[in-house]
PDB file with SEQRES, HELIX, SHEET and CRYST1 records, atoms N, CA, C and O in Angstrom:
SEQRES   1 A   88  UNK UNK UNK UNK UNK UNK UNK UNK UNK UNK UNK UNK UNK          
SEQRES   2 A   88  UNK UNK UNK UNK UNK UNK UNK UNK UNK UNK UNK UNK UNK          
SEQRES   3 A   88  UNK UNK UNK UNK UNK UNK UNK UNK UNK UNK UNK UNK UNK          
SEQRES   4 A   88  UNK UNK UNK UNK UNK UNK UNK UNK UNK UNK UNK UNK UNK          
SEQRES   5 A   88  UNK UNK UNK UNK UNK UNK UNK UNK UNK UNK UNK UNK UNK          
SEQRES   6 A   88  UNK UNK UNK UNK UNK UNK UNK UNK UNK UNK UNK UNK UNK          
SEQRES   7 A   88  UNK UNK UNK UNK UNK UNK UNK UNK UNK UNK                      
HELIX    1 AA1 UNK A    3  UNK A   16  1                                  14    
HELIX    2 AA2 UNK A   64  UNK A   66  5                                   3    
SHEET    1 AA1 2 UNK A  60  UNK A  61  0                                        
SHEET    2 AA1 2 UNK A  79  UNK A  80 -1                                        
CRYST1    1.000    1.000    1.000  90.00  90.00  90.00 P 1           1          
ATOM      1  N   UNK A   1     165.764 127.779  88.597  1.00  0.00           N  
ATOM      2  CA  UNK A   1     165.723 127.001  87.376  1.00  0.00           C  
ATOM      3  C   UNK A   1     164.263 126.661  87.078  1.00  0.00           C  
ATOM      4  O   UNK A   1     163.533 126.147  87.926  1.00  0.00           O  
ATOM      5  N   UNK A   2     163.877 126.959  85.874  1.00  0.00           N  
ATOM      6  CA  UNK A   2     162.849 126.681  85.146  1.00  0.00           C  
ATOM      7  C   UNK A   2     162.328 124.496  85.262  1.00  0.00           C  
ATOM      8  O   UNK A   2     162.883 123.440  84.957  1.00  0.00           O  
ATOM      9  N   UNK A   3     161.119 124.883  85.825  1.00  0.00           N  
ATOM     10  CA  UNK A   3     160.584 122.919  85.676  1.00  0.00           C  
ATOM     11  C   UNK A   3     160.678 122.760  84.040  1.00  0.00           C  
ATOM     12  O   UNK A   3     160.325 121.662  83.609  1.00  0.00           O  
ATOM     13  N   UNK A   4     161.010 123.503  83.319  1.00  0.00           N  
ATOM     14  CA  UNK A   4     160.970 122.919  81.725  1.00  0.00           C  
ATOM     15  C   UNK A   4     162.720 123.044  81.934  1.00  0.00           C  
ATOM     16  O   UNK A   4     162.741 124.264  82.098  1.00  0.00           O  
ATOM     17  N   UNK A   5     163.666 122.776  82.003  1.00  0.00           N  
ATOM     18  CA  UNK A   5     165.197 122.756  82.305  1.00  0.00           C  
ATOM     19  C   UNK A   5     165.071 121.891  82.691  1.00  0.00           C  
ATOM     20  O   UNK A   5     165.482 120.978  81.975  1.00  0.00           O  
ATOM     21  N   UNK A   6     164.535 121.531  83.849  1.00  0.00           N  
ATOM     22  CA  UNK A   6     164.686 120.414  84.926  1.00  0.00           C  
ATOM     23  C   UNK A   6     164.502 119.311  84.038  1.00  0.00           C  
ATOM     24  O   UNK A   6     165.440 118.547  83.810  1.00  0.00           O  
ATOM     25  N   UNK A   7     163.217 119.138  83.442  1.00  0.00           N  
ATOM     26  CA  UNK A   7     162.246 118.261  82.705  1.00  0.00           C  
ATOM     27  C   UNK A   7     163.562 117.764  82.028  1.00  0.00           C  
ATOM     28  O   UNK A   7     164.300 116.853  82.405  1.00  0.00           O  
ATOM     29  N   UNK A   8     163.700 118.706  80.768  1.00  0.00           N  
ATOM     30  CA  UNK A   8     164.755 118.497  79.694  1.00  0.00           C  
ATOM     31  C   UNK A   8     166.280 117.975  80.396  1.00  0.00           C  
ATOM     32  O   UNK A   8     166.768 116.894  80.063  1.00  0.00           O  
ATOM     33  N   UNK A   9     166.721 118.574  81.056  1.00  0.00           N  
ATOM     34  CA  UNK A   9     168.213 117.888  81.494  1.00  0.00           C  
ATOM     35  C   UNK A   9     168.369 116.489  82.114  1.00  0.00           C  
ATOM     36  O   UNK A   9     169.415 115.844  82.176  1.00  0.00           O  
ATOM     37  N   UNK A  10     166.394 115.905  82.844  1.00  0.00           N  
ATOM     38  CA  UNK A  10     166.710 114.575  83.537  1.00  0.00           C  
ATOM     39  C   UNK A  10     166.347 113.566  82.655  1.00  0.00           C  
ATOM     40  O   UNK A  10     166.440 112.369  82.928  1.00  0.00           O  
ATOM     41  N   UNK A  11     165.664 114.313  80.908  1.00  0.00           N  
ATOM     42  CA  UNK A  11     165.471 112.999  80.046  1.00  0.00           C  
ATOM     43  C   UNK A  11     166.658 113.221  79.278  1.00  0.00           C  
ATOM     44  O   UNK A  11     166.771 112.377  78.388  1.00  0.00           O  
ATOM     45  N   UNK A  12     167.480 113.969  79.308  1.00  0.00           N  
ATOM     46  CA  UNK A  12     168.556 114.106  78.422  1.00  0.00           C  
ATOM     47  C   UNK A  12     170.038 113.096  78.829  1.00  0.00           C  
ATOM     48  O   UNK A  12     170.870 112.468  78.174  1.00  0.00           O  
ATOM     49  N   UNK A  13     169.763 113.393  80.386  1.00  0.00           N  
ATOM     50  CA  UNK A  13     170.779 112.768  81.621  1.00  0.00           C  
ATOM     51  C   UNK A  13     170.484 110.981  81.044  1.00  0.00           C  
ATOM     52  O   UNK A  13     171.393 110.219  80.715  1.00  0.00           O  
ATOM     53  N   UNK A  14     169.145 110.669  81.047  1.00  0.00           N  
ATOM     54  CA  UNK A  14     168.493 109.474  80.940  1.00  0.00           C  
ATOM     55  C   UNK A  14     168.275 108.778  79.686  1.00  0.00           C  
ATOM     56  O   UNK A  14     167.911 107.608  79.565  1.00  0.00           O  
ATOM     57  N   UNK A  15     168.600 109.825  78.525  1.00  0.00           N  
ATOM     58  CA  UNK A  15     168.607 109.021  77.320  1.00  0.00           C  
ATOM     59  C   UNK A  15     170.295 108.674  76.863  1.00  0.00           C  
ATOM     60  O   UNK A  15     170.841 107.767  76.236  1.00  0.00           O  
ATOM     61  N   UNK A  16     170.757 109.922  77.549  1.00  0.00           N  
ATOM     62  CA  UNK A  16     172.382 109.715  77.469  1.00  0.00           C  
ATOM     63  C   UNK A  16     173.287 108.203  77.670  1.00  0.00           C  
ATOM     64  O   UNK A  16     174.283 107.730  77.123  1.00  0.00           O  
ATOM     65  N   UNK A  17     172.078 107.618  79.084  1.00  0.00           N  
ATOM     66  CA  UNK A  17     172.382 106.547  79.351  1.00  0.00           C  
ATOM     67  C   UNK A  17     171.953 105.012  79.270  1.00  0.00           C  
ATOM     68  O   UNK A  17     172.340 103.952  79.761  1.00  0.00           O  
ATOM     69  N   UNK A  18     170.608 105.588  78.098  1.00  0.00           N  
ATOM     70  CA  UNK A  18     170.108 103.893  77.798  1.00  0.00           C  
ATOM     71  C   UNK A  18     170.437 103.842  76.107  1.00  0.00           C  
ATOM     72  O   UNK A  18     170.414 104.724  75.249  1.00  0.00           O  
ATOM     73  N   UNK A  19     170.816 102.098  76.046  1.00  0.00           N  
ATOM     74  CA  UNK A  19     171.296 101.588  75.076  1.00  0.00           C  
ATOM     75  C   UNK A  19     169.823 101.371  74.574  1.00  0.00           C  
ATOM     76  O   UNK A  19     169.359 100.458  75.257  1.00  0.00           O  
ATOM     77  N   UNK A  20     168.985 101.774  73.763  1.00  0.00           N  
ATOM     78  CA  UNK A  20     167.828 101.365  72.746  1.00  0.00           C  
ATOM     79  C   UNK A  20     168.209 100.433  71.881  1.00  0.00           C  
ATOM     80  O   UNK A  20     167.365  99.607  71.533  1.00  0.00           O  
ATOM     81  N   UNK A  21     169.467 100.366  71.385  1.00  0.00           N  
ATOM     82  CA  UNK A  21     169.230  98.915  70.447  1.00  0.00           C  
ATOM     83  C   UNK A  21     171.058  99.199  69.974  1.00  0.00           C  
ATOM     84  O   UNK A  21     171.860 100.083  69.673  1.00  0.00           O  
ATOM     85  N   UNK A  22     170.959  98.140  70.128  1.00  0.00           N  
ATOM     86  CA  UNK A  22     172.610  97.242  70.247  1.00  0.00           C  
ATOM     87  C   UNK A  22     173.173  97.275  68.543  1.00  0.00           C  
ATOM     88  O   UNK A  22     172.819  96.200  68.060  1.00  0.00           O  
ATOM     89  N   UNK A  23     173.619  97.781  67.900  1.00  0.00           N  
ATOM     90  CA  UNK A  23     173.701  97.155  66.380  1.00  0.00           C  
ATOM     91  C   UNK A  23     175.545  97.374  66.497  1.00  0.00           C  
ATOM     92  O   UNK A  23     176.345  97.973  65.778  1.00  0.00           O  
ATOM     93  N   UNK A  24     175.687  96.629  67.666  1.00  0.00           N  
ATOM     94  CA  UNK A  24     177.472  96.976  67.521  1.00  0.00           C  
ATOM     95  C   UNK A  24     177.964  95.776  66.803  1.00  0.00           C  
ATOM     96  O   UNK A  24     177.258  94.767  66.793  1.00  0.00           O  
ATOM     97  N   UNK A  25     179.294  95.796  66.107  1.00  0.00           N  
ATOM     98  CA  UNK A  25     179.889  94.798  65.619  1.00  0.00           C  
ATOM     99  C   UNK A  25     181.126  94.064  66.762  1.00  0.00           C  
ATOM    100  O   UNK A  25     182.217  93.805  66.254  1.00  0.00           O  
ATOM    101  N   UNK A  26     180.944  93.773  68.155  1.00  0.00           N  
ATOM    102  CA  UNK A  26     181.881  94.100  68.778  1.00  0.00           C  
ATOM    103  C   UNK A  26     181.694  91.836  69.112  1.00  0.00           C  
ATOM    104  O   UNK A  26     182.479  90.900  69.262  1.00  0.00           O  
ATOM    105  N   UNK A  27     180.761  91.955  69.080  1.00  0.00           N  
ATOM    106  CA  UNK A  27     180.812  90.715  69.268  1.00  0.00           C  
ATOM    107  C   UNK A  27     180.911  89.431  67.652  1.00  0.00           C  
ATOM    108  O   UNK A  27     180.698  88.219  67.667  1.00  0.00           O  
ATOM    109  N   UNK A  28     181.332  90.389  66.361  1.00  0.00           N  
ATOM    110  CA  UNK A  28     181.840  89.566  65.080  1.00  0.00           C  
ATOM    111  C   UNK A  28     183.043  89.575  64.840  1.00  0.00           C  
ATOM    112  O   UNK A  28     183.629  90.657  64.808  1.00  0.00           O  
ATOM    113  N   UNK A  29     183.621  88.562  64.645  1.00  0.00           N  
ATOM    114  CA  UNK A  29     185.029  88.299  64.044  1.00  0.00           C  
ATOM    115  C   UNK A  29     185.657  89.200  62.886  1.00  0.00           C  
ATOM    116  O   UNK A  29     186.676  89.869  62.712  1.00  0.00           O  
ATOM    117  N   UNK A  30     184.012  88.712  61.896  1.00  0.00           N  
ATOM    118  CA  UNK A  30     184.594  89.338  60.648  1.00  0.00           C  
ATOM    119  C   UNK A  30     183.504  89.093  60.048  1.00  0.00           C  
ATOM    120  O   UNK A  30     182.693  88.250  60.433  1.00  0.00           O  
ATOM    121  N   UNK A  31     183.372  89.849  58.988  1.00  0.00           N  
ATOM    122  CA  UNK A  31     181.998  90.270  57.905  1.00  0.00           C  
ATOM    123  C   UNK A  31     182.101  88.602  57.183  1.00  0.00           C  
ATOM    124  O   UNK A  31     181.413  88.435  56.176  1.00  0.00           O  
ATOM    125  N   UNK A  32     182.729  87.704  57.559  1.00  0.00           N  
ATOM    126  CA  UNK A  32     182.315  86.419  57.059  1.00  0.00           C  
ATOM    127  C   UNK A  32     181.260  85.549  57.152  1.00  0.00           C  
ATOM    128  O   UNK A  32     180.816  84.659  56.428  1.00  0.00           O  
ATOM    129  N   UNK A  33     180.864  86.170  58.564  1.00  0.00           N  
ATOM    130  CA  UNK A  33     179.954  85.799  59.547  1.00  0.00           C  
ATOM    131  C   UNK A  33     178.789  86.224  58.898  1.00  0.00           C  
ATOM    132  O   UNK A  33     177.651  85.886  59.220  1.00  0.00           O  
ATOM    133  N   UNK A  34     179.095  86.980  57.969  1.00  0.00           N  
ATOM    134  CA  UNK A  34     177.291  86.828  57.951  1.00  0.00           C  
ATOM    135  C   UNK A  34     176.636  86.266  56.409  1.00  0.00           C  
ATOM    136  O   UNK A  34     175.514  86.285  55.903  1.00  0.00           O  
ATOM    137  N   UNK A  35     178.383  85.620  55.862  1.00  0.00           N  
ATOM    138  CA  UNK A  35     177.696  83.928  55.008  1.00  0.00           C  
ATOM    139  C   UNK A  35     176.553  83.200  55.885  1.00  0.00           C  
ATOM    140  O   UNK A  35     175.470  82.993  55.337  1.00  0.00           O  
ATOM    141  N   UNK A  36     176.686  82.931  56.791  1.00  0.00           N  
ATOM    142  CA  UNK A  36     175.653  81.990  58.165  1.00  0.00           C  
ATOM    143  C   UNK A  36     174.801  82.843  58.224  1.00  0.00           C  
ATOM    144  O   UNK A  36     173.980  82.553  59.095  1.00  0.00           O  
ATOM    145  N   UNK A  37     174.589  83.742  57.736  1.00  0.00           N  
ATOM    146  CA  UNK A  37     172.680  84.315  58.414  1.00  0.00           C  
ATOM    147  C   UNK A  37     172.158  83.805  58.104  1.00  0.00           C  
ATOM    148  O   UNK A  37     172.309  83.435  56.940  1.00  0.00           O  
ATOM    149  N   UNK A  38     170.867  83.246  59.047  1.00  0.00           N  
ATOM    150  CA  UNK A  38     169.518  82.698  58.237  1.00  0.00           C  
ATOM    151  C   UNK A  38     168.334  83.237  59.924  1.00  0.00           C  
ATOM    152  O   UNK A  38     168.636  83.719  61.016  1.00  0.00           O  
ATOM    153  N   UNK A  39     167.266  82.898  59.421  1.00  0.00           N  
ATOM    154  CA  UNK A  39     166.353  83.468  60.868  1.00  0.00           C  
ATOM    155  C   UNK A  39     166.305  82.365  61.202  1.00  0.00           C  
ATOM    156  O   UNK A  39     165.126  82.032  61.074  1.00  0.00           O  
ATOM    157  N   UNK A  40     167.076  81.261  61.698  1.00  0.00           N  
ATOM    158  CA  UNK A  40     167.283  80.211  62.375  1.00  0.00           C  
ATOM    159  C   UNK A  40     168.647  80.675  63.471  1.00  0.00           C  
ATOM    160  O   UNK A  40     168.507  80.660  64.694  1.00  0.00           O  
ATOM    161  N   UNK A  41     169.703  80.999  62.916  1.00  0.00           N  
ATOM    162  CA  UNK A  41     170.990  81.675  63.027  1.00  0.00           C  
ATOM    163  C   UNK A  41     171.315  82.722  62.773  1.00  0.00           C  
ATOM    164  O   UNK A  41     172.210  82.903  61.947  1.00  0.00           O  
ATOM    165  N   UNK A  42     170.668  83.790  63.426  1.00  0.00           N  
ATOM    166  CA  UNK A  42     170.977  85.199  63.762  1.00  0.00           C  
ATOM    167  C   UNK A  42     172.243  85.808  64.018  1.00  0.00           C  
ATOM    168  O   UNK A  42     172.625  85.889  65.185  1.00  0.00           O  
ATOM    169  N   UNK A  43     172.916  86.230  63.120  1.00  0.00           N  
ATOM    170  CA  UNK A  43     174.748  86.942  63.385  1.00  0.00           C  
ATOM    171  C   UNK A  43     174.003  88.489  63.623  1.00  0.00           C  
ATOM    172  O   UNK A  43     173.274  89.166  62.897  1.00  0.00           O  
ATOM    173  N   UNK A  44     174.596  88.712  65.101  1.00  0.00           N  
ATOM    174  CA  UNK A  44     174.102  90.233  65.653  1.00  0.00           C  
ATOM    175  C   UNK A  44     172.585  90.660  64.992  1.00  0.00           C  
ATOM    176  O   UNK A  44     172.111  90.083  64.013  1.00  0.00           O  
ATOM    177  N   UNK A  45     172.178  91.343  65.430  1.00  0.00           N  
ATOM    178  CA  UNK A  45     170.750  91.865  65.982  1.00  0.00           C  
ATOM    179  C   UNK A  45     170.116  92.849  64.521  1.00  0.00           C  
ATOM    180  O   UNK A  45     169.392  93.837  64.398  1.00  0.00           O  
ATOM    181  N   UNK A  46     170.757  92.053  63.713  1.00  0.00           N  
ATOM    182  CA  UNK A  46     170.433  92.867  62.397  1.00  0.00           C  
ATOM    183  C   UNK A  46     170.290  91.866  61.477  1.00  0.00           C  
ATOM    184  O   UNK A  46     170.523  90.685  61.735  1.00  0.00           O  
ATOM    185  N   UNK A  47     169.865  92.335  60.263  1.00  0.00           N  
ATOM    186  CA  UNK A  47     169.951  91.230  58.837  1.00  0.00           C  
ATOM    187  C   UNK A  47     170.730  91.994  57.734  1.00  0.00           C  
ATOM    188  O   UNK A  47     170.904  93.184  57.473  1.00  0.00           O  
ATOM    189  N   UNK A  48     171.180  90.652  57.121  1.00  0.00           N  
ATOM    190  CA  UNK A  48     172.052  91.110  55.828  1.00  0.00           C  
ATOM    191  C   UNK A  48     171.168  91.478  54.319  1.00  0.00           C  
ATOM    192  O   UNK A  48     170.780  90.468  53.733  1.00  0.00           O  
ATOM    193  N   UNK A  49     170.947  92.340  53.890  1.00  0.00           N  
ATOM    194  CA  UNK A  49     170.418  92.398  53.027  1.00  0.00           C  
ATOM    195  C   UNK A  49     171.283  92.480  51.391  1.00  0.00           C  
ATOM    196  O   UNK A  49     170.879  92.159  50.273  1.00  0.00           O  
ATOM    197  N   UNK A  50     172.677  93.079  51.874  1.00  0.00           N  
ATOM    198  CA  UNK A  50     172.928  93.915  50.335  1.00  0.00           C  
ATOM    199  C   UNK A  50     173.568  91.930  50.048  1.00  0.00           C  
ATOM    200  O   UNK A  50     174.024  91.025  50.746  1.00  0.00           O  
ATOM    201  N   UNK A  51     173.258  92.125  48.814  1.00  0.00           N  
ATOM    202  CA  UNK A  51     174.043  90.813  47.694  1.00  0.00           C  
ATOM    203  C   UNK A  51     174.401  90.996  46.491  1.00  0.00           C  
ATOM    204  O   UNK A  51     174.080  91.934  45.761  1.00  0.00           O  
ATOM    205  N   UNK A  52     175.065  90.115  46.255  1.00  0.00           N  
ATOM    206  CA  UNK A  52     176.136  90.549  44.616  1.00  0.00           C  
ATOM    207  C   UNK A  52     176.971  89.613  44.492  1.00  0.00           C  
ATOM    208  O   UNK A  52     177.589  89.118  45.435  1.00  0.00           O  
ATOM    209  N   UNK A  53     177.089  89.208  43.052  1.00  0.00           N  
ATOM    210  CA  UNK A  53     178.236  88.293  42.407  1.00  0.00           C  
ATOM    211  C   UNK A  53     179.369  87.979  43.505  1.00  0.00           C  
ATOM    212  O   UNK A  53     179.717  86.831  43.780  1.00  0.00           O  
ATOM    213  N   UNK A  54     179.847  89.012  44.036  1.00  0.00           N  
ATOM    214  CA  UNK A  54     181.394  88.320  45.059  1.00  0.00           C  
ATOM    215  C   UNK A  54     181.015  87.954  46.358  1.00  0.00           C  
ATOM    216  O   UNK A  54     179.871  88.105  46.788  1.00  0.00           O  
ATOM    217  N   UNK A  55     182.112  87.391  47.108  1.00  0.00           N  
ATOM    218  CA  UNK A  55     181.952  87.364  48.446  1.00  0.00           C  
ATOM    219  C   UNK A  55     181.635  88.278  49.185  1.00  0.00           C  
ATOM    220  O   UNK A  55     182.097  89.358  48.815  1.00  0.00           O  
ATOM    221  N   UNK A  56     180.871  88.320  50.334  1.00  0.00           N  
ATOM    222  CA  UNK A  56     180.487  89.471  51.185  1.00  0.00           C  
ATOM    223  C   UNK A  56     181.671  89.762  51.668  1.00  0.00           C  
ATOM    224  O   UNK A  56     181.345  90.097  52.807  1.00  0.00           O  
ATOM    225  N   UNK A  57     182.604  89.855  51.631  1.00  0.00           N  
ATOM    226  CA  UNK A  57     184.305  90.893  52.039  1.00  0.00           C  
ATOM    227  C   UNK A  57     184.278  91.877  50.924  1.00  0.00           C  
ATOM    228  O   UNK A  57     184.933  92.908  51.079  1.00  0.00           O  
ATOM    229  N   UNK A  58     183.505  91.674  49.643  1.00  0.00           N  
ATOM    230  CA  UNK A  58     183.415  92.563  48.762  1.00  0.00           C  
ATOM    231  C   UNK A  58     182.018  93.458  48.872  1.00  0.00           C  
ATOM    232  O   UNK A  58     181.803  94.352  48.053  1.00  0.00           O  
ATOM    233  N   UNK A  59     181.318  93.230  49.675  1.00  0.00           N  
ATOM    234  CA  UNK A  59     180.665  94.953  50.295  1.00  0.00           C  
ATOM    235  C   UNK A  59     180.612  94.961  51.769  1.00  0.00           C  
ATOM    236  O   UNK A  59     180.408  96.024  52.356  1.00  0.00           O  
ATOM    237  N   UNK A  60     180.764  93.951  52.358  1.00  0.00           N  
ATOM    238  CA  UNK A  60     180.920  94.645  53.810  1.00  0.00           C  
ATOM    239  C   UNK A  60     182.219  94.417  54.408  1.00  0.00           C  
ATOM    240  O   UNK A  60     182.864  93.443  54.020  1.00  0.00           O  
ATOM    241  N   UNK A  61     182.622  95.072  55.170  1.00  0.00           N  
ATOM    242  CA  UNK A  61     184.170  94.788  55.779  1.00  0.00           C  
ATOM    243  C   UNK A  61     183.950  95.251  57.425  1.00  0.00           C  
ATOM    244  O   UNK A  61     183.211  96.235  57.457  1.00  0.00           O  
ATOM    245  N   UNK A  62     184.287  94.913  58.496  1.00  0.00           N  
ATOM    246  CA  UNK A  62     184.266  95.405  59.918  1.00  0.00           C  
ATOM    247  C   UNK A  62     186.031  95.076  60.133  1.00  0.00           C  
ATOM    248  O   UNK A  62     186.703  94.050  60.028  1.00  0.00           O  
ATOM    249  N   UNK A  63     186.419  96.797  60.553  1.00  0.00           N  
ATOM    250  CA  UNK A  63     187.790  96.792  61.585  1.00  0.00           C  
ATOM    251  C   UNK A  63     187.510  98.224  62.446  1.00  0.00           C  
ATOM    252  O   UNK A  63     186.625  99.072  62.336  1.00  0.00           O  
ATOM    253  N   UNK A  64     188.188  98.152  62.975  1.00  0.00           N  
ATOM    254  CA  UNK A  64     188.644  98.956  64.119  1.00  0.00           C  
ATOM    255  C   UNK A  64     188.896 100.649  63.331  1.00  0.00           C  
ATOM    256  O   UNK A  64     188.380 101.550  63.993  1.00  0.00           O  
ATOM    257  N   UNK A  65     189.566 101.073  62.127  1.00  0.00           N  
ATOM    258  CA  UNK A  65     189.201 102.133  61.830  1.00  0.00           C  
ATOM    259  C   UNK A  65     188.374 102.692  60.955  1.00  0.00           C  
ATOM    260  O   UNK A  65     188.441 103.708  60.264  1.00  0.00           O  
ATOM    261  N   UNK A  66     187.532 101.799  61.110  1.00  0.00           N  
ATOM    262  CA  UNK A  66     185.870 102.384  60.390  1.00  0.00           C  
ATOM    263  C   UNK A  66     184.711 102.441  61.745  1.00  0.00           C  
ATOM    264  O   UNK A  66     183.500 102.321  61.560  1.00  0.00           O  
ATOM    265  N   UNK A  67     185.173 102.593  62.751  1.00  0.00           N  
ATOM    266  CA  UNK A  67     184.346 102.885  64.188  1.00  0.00           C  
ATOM    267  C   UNK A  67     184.177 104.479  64.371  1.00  0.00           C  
ATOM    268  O   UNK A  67     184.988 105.378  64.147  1.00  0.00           O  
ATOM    269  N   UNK A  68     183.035 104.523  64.786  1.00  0.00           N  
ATOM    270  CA  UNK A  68     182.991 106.198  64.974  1.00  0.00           C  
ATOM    271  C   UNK A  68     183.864 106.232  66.336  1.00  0.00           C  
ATOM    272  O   UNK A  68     183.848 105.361  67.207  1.00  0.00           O  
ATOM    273  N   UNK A  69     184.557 107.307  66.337  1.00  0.00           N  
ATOM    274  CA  UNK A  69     186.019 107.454  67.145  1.00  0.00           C  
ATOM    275  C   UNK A  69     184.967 107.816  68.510  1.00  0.00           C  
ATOM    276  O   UNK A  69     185.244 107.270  69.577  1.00  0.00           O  
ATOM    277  N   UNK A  70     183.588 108.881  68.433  1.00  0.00           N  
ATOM    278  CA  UNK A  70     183.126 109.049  69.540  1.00  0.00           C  
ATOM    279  C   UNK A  70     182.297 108.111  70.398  1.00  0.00           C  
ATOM    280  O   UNK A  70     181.613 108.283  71.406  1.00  0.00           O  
ATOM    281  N   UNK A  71     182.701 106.691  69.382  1.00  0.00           N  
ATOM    282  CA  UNK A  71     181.500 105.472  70.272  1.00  0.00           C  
ATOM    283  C   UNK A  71     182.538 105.170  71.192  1.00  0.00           C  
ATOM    284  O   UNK A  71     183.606 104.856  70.667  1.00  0.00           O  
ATOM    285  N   UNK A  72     182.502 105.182  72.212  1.00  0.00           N  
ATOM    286  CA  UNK A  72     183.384 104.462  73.326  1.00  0.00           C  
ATOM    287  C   UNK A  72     183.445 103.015  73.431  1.00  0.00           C  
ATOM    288  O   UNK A  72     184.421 102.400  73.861  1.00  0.00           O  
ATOM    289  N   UNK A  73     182.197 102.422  72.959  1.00  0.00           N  
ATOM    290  CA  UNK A  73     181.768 100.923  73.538  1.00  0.00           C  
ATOM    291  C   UNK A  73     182.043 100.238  72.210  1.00  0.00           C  
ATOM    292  O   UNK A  73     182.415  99.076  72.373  1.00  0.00           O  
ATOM    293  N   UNK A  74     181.995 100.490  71.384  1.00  0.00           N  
ATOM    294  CA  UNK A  74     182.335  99.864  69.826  1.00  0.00           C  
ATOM    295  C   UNK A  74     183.580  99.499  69.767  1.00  0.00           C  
ATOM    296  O   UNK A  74     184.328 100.448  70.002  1.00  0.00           O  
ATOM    297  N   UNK A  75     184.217  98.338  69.511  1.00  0.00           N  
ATOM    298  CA  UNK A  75     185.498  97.904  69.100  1.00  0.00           C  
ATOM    299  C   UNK A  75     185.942  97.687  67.375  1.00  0.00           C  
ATOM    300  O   UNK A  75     186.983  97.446  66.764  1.00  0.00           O  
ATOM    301  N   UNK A  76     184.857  97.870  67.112  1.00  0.00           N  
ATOM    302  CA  UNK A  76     185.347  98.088  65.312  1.00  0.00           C  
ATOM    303  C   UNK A  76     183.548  98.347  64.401  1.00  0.00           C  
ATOM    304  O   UNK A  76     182.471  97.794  64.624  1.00  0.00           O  
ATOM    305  N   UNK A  77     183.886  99.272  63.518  1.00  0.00           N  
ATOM    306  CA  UNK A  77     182.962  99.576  62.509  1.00  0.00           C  
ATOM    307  C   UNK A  77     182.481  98.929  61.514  1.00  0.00           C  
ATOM    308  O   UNK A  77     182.785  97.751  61.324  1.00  0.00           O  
ATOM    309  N   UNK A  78     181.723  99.544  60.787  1.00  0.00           N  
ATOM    310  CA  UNK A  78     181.790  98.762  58.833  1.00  0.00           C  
ATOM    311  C   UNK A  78     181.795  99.306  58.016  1.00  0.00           C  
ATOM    312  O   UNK A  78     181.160 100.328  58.278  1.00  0.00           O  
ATOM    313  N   UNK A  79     182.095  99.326  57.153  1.00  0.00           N  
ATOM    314  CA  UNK A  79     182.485  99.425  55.723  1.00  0.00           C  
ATOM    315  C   UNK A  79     181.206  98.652  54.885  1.00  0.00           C  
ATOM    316  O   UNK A  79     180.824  97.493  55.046  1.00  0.00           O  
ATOM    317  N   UNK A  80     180.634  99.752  53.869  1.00  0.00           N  
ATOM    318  CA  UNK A  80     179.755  99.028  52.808  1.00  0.00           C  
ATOM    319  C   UNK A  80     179.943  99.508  51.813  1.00  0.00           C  
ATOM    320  O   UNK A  80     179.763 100.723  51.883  1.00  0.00           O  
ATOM    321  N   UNK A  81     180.263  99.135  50.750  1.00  0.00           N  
ATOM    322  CA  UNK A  81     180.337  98.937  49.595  1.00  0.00           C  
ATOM    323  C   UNK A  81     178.932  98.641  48.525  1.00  0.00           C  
ATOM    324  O   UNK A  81     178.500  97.489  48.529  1.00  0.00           O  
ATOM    325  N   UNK A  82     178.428  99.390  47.873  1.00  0.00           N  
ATOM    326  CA  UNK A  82     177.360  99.562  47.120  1.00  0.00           C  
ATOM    327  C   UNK A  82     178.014  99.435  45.716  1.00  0.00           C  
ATOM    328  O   UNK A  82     179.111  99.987  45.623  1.00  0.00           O  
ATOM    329  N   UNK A  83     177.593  98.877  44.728  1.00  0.00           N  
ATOM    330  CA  UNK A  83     178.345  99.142  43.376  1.00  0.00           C  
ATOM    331  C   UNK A  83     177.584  98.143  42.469  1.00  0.00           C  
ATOM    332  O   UNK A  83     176.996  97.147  42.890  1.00  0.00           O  
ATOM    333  N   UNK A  84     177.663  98.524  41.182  1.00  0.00           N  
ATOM    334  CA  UNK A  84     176.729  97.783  40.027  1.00  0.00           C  
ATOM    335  C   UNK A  84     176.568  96.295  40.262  1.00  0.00           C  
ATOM    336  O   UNK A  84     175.511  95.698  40.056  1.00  0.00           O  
ATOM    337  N   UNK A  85     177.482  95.834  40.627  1.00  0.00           N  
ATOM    338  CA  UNK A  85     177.247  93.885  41.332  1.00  0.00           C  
ATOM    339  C   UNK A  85     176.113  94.046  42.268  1.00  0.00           C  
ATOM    340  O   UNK A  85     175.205  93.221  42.157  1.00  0.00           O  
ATOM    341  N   UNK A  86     176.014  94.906  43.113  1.00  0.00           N  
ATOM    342  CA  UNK A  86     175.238  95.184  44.839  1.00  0.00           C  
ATOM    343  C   UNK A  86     173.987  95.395  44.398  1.00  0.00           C  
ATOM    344  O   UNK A  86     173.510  96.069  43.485  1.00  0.00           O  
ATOM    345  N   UNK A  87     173.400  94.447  45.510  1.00  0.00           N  
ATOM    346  CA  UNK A  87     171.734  94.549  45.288  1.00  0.00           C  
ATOM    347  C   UNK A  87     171.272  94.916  46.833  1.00  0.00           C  
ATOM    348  O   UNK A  87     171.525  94.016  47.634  1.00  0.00           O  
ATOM    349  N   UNK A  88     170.769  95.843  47.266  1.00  0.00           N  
ATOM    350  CA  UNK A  88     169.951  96.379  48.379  1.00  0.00           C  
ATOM    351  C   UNK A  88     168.376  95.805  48.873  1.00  0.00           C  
ATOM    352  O   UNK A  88     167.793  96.336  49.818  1.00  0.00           O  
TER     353      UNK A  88                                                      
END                                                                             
């Protein structure tokens, strides 16, 4: 076996297995949660940006079948909703 195989299969083995950055929804109830954002009160490891006339249930939503089926560690996905109300 080639040291360029070797190289490649033990950072591949090794990236396979580190988490770089957490953006799971596994620890939110529900996309309500992130009425309460402020950088005082951080809801998960991200910020809310999109806004619009309705409640945030009207562009973001988190359940269980909007998870990518191949994340193992994820217990539910999200749903975003973009539309003429929605500001990015």
């Amino acid at each position: 076996m080639s040291f360029q195989k070797l190289v490649v299969g033990a950072l591949a083995g090794t990236a396979a297995a580190t988490v770089l950055w957490d953006g799971r929804f596994n620890g939110i109830p529900s996309s309500t949660a992130l009425n309460t954002w402020s950088w005082s009160n951080q809801v998960g490891p991200y910020q809310y940006y999109i806004h619009g006339n309705g409640p945030v249930t009207e562009y973001v939503n988190l359940a269980s079948s909007y998870k990518n089926p191949a994340d193992t560690a994820s217990t539910q996905g999200i749903q975003i909703t973009l539309d003429k109300t929605a500001v990015w």
